[in-house]
N, C-alpha and C positions, 0 to 999 in steps of 0.2 A: 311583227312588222308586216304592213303591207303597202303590198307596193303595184303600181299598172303601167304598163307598156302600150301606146298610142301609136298608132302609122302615124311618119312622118310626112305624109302625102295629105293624109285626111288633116289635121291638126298643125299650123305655124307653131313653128319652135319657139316658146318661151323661154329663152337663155336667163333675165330675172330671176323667173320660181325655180330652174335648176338650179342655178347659183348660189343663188337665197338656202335651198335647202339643207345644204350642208351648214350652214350660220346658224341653223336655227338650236342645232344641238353639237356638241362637241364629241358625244357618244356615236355620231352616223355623218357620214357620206357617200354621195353615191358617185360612180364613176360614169363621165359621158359620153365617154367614146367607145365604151365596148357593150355589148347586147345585154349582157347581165349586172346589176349593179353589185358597186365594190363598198363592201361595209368596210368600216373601223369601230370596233368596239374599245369601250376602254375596260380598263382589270375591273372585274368584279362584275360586269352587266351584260345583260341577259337579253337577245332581240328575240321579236316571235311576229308571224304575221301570214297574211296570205302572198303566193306572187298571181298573174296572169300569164298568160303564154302570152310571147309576143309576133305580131302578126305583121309583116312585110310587104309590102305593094311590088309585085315588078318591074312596074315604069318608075318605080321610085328610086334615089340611093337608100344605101344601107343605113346611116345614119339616124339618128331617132330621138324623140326628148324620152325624158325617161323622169316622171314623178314621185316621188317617193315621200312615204307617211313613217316616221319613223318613233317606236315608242320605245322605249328603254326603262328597262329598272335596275336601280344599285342594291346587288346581293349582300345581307349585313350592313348596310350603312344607308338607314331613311335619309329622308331628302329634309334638310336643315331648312329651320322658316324663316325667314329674316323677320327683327325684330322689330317691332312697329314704334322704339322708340330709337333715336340713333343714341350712338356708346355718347357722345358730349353733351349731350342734353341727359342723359340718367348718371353720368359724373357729376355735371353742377349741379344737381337735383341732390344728389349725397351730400357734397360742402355745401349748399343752403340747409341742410336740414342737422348738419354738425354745428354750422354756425350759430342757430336756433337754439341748440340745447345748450351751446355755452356759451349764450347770452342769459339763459334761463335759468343756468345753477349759478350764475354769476350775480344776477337780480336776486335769488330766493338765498344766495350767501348773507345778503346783507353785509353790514358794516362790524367792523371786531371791534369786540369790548374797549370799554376804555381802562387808563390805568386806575387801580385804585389809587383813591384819595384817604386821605391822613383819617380826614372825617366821617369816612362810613368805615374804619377798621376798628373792631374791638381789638385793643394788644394785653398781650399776658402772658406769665410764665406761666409753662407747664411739666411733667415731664423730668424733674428735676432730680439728681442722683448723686451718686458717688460714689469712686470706684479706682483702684493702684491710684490712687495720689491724684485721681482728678475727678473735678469737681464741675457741675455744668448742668444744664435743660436745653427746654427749646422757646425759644421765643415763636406766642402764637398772633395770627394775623385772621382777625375771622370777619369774614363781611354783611356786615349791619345792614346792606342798601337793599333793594327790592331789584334792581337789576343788576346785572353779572357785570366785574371787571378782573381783569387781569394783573398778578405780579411777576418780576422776573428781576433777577440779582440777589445782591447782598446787602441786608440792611445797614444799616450805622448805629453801633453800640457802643455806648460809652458807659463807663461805671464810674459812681459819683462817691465819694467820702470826704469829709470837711477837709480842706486844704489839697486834698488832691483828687484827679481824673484819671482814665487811662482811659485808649480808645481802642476796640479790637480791633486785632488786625485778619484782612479777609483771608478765609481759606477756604478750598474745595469740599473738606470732610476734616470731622474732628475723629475725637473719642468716639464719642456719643452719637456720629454719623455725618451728614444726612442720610435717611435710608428714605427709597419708597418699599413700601408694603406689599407685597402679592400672596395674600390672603395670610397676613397676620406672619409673611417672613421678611425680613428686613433684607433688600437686593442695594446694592450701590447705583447711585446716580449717571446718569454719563449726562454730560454738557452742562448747558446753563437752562431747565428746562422753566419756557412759561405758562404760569402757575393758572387757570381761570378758575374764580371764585363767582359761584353762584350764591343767592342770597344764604347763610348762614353754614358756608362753607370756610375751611381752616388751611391757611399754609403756615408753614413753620419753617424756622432756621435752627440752628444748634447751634449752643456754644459752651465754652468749655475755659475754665482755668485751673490750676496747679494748687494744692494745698500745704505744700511744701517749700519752705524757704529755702535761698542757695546757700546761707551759710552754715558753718555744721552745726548750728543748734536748729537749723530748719527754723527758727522764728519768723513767723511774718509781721509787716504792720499792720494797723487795724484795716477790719472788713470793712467793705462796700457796703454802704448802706441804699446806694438808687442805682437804677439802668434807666439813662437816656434814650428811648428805644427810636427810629425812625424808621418807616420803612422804602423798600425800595422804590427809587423815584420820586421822593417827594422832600419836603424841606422842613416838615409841620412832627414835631418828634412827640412823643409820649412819655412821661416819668414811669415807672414802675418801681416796689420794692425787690431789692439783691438779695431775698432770704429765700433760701435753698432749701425746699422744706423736707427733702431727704437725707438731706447732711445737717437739717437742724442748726445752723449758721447762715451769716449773709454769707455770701460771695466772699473769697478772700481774697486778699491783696497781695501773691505770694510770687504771682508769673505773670508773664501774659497773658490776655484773653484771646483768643480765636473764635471768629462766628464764621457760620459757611452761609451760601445762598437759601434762598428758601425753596422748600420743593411742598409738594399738596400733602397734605396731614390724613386725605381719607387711608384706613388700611390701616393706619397705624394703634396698636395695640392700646386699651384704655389706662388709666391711671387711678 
């Protein structure tokens, strides 16, 4: 710090720049009525400076201004810069530049597949077995088209024999599953998942019926000879032949049928 002592005789008292001087730092004040000035430091800061001796007139009073240059530093704590942008303008600046990006994976989402239609599905049994008393495959849905659509549900199976029809009834899981694959092991479904078919990609449902009659000679009537197939969503059905080419028979006509929904055919084990 330094600081000068002026005769009050030689020099008009600037009450102002005394006054003023204490304002100008919150680390220093100086006192005006006594000969020597009264510091106030605060924690942590450190004054340093020169004084002068102070010089007194006789025909004068005692009283005297008294100047003071006061420099201060904060021991462990620099002096913080204020930011040259204020905090609400580098806020909006954040949410314009959030808003930017999800407008932009929203635009580069594009639009979701459509549903498949009757007319780009190749249908067909696959997958076909037998096994304790039942009997069943999977019904396959493979898509023909050059762009991708999606399926989700359970298709409409009917099985056809001169004089009579049955229609299965939906279920979650047969015998025979649904499974999806995770690297060739069969894992249980959960929900109703939708299926997306790229070009020449396969979903599948499974269904399942009994080989066994209820009464006690087990007799059933004659096999199915067609599956009405439809898939999910749509109204446009497909015939297929009911022969089981693992049981070496059509389909029988002994129980119910049950088909479940269809889930994605990648993964699943060849035939």
């Amino acid at each position: 710090m330094a600081f000068a002592a002026r005769n009050w005789a030689r020099e008009p008292v600037n009450w102002r720049a005394a006054v003023a001087a204490p304002r100008r730092s919150q680390a220093c004040a100086a006192g005006l009525a006594s000969p020597l000035p009264a510091l106030r430091l605060r924690h942590g800061t450190r004054a340093h400076g020169e004084s002068t001796r102070v010089r007194h007139s006789r025909s004068t009073p005692q009283p005297f201004t008294l100047r003071v240059k006061c420099h201060s530093q904060t021991l462990g704590h620099p002096r913080r810069r204020s930011s040259r942008y204020p905090a609400d303008a580098v806020k909006w600046a954040i949410v314009a530049a959030l808003v930017t990006l999800e407008i932009a994976g929203t635009a580069s989402a594009g639009p979701s597949p459509p549903r498949c239609a009757s007319a780009v599905l190749h249908l067909s049994v696959t997958h076909t077995g037998a096994a304790l008393g039942t009997v069943g495959g999977y019904l396959a849905f493979t898509n023909e088209a050059r762009s991708a659509c999606t399926l989700r549900g359970w298709p409409t199976l009917t099985a056809l024999r001169p004089g009579a029809s049955t229609t299965a009834i939906r279920v979650r899981e047969t015998m025979f599953g649904p499974y999806t694959y995770v690297q060739g092991v069969p894992r249980d479904v959960r929900g109703v998942p939708t299926v997306l078919l790229r070009h020449g990609q396969t979903a599948v449902a499974a269904f399942t019926a009994g080989d066994h009659g209820p009464g006690p000679t087990g007799a059933c009537p004659p096999p199915y000879q067609h599956l009405r197939v439809t898939p999910p969503g749509n109204a446009t059905s497909a015939l297929l032949p009911a022969w089981i080419a693992w049981y070496d028979h059509n389909l029988p006509d002994c129980t119910r049928i049950e088909v479940s929904m269809v889930v994605s055919a990648s993964g699943m084990p060849p035939r």
